[in-house]
C-alpha positions as MATLAB code, in Angstrom:
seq = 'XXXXXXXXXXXXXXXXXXXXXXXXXXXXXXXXXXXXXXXXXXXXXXXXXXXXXXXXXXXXXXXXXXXXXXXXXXXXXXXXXXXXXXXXXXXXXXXXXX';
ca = [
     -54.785  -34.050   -1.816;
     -58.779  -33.250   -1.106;
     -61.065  -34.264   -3.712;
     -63.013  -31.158   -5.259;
     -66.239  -33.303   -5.144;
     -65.978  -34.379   -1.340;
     -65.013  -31.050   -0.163;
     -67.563  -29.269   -1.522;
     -69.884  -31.713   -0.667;
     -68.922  -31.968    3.028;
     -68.879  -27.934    3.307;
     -72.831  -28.124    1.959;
     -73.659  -30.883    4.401;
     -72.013  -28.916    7.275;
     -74.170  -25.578    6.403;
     -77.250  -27.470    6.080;
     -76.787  -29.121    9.523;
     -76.716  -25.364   10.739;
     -72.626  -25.841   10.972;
     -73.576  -28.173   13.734;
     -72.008  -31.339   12.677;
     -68.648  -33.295   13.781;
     -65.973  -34.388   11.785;
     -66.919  -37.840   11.834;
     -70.703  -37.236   10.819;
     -70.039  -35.363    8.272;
     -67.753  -38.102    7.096;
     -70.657  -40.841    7.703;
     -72.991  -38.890    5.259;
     -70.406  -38.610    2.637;
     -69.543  -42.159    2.967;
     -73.527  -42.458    2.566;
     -73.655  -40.858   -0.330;
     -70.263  -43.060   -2.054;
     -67.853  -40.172   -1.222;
     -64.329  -40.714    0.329;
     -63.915  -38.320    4.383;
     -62.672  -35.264    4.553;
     -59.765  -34.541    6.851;
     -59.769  -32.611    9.811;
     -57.826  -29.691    8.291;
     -60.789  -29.328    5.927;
     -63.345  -29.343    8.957;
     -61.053  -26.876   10.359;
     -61.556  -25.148    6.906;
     -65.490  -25.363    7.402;
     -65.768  -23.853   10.437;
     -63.144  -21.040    9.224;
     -65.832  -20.243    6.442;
     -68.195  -19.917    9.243;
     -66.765  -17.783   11.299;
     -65.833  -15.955    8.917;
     -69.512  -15.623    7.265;
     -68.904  -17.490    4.030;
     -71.668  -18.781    2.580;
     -69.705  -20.224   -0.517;
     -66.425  -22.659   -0.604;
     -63.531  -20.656   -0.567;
     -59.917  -22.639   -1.269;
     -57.981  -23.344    1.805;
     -55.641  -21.262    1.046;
     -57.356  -18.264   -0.156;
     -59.323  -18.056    2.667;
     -56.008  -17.805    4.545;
     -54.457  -15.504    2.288;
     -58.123  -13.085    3.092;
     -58.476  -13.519    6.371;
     -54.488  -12.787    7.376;
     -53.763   -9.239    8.653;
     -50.630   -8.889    6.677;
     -50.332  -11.198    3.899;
     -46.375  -10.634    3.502;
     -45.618  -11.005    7.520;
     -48.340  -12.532    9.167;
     -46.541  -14.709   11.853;
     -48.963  -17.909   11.200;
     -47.862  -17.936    7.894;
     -44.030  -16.886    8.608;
     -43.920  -19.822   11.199;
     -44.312  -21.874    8.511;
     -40.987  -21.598    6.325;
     -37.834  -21.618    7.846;
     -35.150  -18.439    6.675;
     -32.087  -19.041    5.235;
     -28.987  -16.333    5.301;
     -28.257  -16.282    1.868;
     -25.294  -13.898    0.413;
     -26.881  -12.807   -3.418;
     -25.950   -9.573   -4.959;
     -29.029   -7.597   -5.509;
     -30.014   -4.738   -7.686;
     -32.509   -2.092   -6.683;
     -34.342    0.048   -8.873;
     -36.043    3.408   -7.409;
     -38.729    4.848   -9.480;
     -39.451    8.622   -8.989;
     -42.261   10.310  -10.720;
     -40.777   12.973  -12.942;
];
């Protein structure tokens, strides 16, 4: 689990390096300053932000859930859970405007 502190931390020492730095300085300077790495899915994370013009730490997984075409069937995010066939009886309610 990421610490809040590092994270942040490593995403303003990233911007101020012009979003030039590796993975492994930015981890140097946070072990400079007492802090524990980030991992590389948080880099990743970083240099999503960038791309993606943030100036401000988003969550991981907001930024996915904004910068998905279709939040329900986006196929990154389908390949991610497996389906199951599952027999459940169902009710569906239709709403009309009277």
């Amino acid at each position: 689990m990421p610490v809040p502190e590092n994270a942040e931390t490593g995403w303003e020492i990233y911007k101020a390096s012009d979003h030039e730095l590796t993975l492994g300085e930015i981890n140097d300077e946070l072990s400079a300053r007492g802090l524990p790495p980030v991992s590389q899915r948080m880099y990743s994370h970083y240099r999503k932000l960038h791309r993606h013009g943030y100036a401000q730490d988003v969550p991981i997984n907001q930024l996915d859930v904004r910068t998905m075409e279709d939040p329900v069937w986006d196929r990154a995010l389908r390949g991610r859970y497996p389906l199951y066939e599952v027999e459940e009886p169902v009710r569906i309610l239709l709403l009309r405007n009277p």
